[in-house]
N, C-alpha and C positions, 0 to 999 in steps of 0.2 A: 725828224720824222716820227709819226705817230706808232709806237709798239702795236697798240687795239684799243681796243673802244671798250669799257664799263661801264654799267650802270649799277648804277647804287642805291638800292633798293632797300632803305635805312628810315625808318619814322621817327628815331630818338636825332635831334639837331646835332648836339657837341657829334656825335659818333659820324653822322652822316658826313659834318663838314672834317674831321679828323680823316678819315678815308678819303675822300677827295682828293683832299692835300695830302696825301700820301702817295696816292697814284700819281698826280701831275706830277710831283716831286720825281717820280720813275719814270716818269715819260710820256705815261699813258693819258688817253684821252682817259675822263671821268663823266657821267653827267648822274644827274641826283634822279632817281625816279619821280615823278608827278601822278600823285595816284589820281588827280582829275584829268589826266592824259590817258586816252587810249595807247595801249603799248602796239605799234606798227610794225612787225620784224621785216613788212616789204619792203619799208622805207626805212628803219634805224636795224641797222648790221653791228648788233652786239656782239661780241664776240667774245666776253666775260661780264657775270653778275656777281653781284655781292649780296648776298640773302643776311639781312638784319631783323629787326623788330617790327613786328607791324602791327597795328588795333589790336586785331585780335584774327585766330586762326582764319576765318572765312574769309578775311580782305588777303590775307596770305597764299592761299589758294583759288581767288579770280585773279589775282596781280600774276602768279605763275601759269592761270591755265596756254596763254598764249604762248610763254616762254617753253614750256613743253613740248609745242611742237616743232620745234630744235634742239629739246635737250640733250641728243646724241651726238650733239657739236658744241655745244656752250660749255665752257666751263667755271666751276661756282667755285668762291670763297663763302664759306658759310659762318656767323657768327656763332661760334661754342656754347654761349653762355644764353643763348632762346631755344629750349624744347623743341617746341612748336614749330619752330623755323625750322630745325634738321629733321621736324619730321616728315613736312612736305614734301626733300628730296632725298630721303633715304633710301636705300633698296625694299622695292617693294612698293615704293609711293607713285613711281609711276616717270620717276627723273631718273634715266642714263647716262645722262654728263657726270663728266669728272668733277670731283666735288674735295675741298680741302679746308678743315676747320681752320679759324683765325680767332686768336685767343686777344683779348684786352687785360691792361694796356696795350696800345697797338705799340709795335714796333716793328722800325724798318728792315732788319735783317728777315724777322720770319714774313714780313710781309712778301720781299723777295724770293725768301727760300720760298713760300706759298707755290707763289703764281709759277717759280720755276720747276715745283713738283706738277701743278696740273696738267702744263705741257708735253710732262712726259710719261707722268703715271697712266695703268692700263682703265678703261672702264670698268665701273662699280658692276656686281652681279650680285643681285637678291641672297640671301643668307639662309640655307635650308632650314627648314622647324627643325630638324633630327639634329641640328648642332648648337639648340637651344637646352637652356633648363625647364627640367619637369617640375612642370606645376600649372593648373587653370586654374588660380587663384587672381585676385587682383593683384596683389602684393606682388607674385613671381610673373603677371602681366608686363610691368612697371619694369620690374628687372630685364626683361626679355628686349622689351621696346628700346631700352637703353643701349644694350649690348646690340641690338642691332644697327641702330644710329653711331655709333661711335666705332664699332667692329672697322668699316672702311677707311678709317683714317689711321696714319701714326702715331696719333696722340695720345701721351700716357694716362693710363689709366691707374687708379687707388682704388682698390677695392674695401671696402670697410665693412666690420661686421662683426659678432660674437664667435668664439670657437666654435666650429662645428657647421658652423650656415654653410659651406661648399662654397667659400673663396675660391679655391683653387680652382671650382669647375667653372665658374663664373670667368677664369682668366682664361680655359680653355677653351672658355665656349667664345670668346673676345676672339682671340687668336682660328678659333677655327671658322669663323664668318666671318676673318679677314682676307685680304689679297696674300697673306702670308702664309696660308694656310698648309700648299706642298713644301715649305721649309720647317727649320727644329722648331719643337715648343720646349724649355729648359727652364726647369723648374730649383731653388736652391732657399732652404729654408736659411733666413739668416740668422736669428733666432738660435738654432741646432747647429754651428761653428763657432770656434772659440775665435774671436777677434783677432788674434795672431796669425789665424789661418783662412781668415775670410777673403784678404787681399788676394791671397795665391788661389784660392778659389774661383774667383770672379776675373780676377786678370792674367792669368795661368805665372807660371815659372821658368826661370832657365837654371840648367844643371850647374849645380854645384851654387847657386843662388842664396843655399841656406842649407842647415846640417840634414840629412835626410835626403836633399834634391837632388838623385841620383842621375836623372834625365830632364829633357825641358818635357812641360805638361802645359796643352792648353787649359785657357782657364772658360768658365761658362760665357764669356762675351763672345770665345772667338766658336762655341759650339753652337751657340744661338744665332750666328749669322745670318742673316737673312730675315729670320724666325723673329720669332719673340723667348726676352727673356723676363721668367718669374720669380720676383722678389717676395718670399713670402717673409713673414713675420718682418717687415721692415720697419718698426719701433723697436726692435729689440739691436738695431746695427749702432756700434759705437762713434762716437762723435769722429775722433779722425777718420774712421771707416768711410764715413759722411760727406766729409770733405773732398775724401778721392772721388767716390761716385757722383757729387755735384760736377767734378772736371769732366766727366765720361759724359754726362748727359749734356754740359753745356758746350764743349770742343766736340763731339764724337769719338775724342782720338784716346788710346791708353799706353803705356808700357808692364809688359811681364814683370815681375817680382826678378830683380837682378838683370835684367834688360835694359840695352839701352834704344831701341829701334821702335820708334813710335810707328802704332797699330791704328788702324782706320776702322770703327765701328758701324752698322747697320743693322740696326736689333730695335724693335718694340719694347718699350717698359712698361711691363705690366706689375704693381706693387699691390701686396696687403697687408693689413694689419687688424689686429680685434682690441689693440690700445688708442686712446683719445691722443690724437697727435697734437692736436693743439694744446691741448694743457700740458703735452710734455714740452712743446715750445717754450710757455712761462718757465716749466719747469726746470728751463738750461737741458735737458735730454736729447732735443730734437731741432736741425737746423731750420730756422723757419725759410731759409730761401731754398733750402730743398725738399721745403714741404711743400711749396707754392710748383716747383717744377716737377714733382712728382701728382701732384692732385691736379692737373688739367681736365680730367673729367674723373670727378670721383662717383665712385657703384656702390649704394650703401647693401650690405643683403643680412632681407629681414628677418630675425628669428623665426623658429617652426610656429611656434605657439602664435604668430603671427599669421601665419596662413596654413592652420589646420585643416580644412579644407582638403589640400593637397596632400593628408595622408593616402589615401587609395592608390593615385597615382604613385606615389613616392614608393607604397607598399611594392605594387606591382614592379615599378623599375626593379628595385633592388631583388626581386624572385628573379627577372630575367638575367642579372649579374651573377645571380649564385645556379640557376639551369645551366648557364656558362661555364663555371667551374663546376658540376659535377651533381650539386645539391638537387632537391626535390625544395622547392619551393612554397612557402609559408601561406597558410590560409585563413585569415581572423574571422568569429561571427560578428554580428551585429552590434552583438552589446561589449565583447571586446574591443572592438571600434570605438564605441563611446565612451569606453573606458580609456582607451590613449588619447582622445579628446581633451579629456580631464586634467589630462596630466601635462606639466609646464615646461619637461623637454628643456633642463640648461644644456644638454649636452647639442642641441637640435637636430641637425639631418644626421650626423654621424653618430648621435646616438640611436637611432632610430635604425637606420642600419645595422650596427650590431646586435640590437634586439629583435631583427628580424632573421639574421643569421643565427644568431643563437636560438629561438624557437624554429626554425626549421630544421636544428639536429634537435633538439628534443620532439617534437612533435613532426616526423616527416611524412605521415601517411594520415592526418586526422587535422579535424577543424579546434584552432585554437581558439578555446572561449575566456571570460571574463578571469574566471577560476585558475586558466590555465598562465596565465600572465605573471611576471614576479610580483610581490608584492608591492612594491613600491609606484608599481601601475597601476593597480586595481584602484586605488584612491578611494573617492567616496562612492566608487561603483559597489567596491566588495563590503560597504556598510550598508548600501541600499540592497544589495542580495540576501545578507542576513535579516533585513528586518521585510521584506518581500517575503522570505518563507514562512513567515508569524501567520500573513494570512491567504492563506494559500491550503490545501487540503492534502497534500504532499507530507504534512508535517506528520501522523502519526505513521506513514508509511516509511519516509527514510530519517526518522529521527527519537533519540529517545525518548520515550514519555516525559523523562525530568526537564530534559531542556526544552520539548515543545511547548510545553506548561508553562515554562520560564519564559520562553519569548511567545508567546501569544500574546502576554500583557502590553508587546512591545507594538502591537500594531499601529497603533496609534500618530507614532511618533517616522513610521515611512513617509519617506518623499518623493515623489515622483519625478524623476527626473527630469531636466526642461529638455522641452520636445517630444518627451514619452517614451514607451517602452517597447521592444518587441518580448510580450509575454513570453510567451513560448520558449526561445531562446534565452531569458531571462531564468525559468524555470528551469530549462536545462543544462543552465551553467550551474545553479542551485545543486542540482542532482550530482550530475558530474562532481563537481566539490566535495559533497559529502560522501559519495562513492570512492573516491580516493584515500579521502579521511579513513575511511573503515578498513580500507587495504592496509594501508600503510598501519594503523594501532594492530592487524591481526596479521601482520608481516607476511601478505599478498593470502591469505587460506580464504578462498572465494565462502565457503560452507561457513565459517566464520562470519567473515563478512556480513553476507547476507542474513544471518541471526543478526548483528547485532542490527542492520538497516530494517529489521522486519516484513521481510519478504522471502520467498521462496529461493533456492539457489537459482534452479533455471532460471528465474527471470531475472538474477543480478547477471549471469552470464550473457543470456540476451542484449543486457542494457551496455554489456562491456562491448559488445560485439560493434552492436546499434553505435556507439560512442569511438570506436575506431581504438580506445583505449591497449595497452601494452599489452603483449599476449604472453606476457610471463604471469599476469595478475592473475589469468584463466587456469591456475595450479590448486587442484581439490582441495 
């Protein structure tokens, strides 16, 4: 007797006829879609699809418009390895059916486990924006699109990428647009554990197990239950470490360190890494068949300086993290902006975050300009400031005679920045700077000051006011 009926909706030959023969082999009826056939759902009662390859996105989406209007009853095997295919039925695309990646080389077991997940797993639900990554860049487009497609299934994900790019948020943002979402999200850098201790870690203990084992201790599989668990830094885990965790992912099943009672596992593997795993494979470092069962869909995420773009927004999140904890929250001009532009950020998102935590304790009631920046940010912003004030009329009022004389010669050799400049602000990062400069050589005595900048005291006061500047400078 016939399990159900599939159709196989596959353009590449060997794969279409490989499926086939895998379904009939299970029982099930199979037929191959015929894109010169109108798809009839009054007259053929599919009751499972197989989403594979097709020309190209458009013939993907008339093949599906019919199938649609059942998609709250069909249930889809979708192949992993076409974009474009999962992106037709992803949440949000417009398909409500149960939907379960299938990875190549086919194989019989997950072909099985597949179809006996869709049966029982709950309906997809669209993935809120609020639980994506910030960024309207194309770059964190791309990220976003993925982690939505991939969020509702089981399949492990690799996340790849430089320190600092927000792996970790990327695995939470995985976990939290999935069906997993009201269970744990368990995070364990593997990296940060000494190999000795990473077993008891991950697989917990029983008392008296080992010197110290005072009590049994679960380990992060049996905390993640449900959940998903995060593997961070997982090039840096040791070969036999390796070994064990290929058993976990390929049985489900584990024992505690000094246990004998085998544990039943149910956890998402989410892994990352900022090391080239393949070359640690050559290497002898890294097992290649638990590189192949950990990267079923790998996340690359791109460095900052890749999508500069997304400072603003980036700025802004991380003011709302620090309003959270208590802070007054960071404010850059214009041309400070262009100046983090400039700059190449190895550290990426999480250096950027500390440098915005750190100028809003220094500067928490004032606009931070160009001037106001460490040095190593200003770049070739705070060369083009100095030779900006050569010609400029500003020079005999806040500058020495010797040095204005000195660099007027220099005009010459300014560059205008590409894209251009906001004067103004430009100018008054100029000022600001040298007003600082003057504090600081006449150890804050404004009357001082404002001699050596040549202008009157009131109006350096004025300018400190105007400028939001410290109000210990404001001392006679």
């Amino acid at each position: 007797m016939q399990k159900g009926s599939f159709l196989v909706m596959e353009r590449d030959d060997a794969r279409a006829v490989s499926i086939v023969s895998a379904l009939q082999f299970l029982g099930y009826y199979a037929e191959r879609w015929d894109p010169a056939r109108e798809i009839d759902l009054a007259q053929d009662d599919w009751r499972f699809i197989y989403l594979g390859s097709f020309l190209d996105e458009e013939e993907g989406r008339h093949a599906l418009g019919e199938l649609r209007k059942r998609s709250d009853s069909l249930l889809a095997l979708v192949c992993a390895d076409v974009p474009h295919t999962i992106s037709l039925v992803a949440p949000g695309a417009g398909f409500t059916g149960r939907m379960e990646l299938l990875e190549f080389p086919l194989r019989y077991e997950r072909l099985s486990e597949a179809i006996r997940s869709l049966q029982t797993s709950q309906p997809l639900v669209p993935a809120p924006a609020s639980q994506l990554l910030v960024g309207g860049s194309a770059a964190m487009g791309r990220v976003n699109a993925l982690i939505r497609q991939v969020a509702p299934f089981d399949s492990n994900v690799l996340v790849l990428g430089e320190s600092g790019t927000g792996k970790e948020m990327a695995a939470r943002s995985v976990h939290d647009c999935s069906l997993r979402r009201d269970k744990p999200f368990i995070a364990v850098n593997c990296g940060a554990i000494p190999a000795e201790l990473l077993e008891s870690e991950l697989f917990g203990h029983e008392k008296g197990s080992f010197t110290g084992a005072i009590s049994a201790r679960k380990g992060r599989f049996e905390l993640a239950e449900g959940g998903t668990l995060f593997l961070d830094e997982i090039g840096d885990m040791s070969l036999p470490m390796q070994v064990k965790l290929l058993r976990v992912l390929q049985e489900r099943v584990y024992e505690r360190v000094g246990g004998t009672r085998t544990l039943r596992t149910n956890v998402r593997i989410i892994a990352a890494t900022h090391r080239n795993l393949e070359q640690a494979i050559v290497d002898g470092r890294f097992r290649e068949d638990l590189y192949y069962r950990l990267s079923v869909f790998p996340l690359e995420m791109p460095s900052l300086h890749q999508h500069l773009e997304d400072l603003p927004m980036l700025i802004a999140e991380f003011n709302q993290r620090l309003l959270r904890r208590g802070l007054v929250g960071v404010r850059f001009s214009s041309s400070a902006l262009q100046a983090l532009r400039q700059y190449r950020w190895p550290g990426n998102v999480r250096e950027l975050s500390n440098l915005v935590e750190r100028l809003a304790i220094l500067y928490p009631q004032s606009e931070v300009r160009a001037a106001d920046l460490p040095e190593k940010y200003r770049g070739a912003q705070s060369a083009e400031d100095a030779g900006g004030m050569a010609a400029t009329a500003w020079v005999d009022m806040v500058m020495p005679s010797a040095l204005a004389s000195s660099s007027m010669s220099s005009d010459t050799d300014m560059l205008l920045p590409e894209g251009g400049v906001d004067l103004k602000d430009h100018l008054a990062d100029i000022e600001v700077g040298l007003i600082r400069q003057a504090l600081d050589v006449t150890d804050g005595v404004v009357a001082r000051a404002a001699k050596l900048l040549r202008m009157q005291r009131t109006t350096l006061v004025e300018k400190l006011r105007k400028y939001g500047l410290q109000a210990n400078a404001l001392a006679p």
